[in-house]
N, C-alpha and C positions, 0 to 999 in steps of 0.2 A: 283515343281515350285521353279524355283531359287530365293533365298531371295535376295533384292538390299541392297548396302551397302552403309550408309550415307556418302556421299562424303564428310560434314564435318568432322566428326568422322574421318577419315582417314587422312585429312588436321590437324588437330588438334592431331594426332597422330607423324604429323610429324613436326607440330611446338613445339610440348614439347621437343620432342630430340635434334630439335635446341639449345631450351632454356638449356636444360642439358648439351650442348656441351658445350655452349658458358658459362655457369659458371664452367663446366671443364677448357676450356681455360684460363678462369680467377684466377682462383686457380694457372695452371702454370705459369702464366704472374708474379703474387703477390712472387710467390716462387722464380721468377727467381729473380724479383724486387730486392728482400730481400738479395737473395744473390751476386747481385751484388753491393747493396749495403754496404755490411759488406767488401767485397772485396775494393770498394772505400777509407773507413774508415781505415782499415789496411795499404793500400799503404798511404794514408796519415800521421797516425800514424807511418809507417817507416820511412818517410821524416824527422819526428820531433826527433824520436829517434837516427837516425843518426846524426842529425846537434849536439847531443850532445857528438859524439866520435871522435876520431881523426882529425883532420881539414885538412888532404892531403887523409886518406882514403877516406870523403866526401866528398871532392873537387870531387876524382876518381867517386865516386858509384853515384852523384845528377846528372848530365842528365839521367841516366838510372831511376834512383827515380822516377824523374819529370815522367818522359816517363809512365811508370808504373801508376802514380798516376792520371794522365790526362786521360789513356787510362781508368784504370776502373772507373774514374767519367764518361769516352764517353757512357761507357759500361752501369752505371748505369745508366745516363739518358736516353740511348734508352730504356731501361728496366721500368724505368717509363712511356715512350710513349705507348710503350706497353702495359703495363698496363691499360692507359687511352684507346687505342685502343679497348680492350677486354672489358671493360666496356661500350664505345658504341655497341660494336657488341654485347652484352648482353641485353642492352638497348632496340636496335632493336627487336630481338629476343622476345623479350617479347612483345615488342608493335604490332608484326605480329600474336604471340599467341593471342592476345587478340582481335585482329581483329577477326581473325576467333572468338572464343568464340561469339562475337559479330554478326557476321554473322550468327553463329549456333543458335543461342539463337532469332532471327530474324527471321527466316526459322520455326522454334520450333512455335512459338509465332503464324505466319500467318499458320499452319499448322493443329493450334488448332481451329483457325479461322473458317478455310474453315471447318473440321469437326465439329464445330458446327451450321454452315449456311447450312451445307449439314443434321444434326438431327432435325435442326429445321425445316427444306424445307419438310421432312420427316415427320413429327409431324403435320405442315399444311397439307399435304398430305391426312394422316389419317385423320383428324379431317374436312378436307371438304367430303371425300367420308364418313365418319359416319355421314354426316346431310343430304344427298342427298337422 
């Protein structure tokens, strides 16, 4: 006889993995964040450290600076979006685990139900054929 396999249990097998993922993903999100954030600060701290050296070398090197400094704050705030992105998607992820739980736990509950209306149905059973 072939065993059946609870459809939740198997739902709920693969909303955990979700959930794994998507704190996987968030870890790279927070990692990149980081360091595109340090990258930000650096090109900015170069702008600062240059405006204190030669005034024709800086004159030469500040559009490229600028360029640079702008790109990795572009860079670091998509890397925060991201970031925020990953943590809805986490969000979710956890709220569809728990659905299911919910559903399982539901299913579980009326299951215990029915087997006990079905012991007691049983137990009336016996207890009118032993007066008969």
């Amino acid at each position: 006889m072939r065993r059946r396999t609870d459809p939740f249990a198997t739902l709920l097998k693969l909303r955990r993995a979700e959930v794994e993922q998507a704190r996987r993903d968030l870890a790279d999100a927070l990692a990149q964040a980081s360091a595109h954030a340090a990258d930000a600060r650096a090109a900015f701290a170069a702008l600062e450290r240059e405006a204190a050296s030669d005034p024709a070398l800086y004159a030469a090197w500040l559009p490229r600076g600028i360029e640079q400094a702008l790109g990795a704050a572009a860079r670091a705030k998509a890397a925060e979006q991201a970031v925020e992105a990953a943590r809805v998607a986490l969000a979710e992820a956890r709220a569809a685990e728990r659905a299911v739980e919910v559903m399982a736990e539901r299913r579980a509950a009326e299951q215990a139900r029915r087997r006990a209306r079905k012991e007691q149905a049983m137990l009336d059973e016996a207890g009118q054929r032993r007066m008969r």
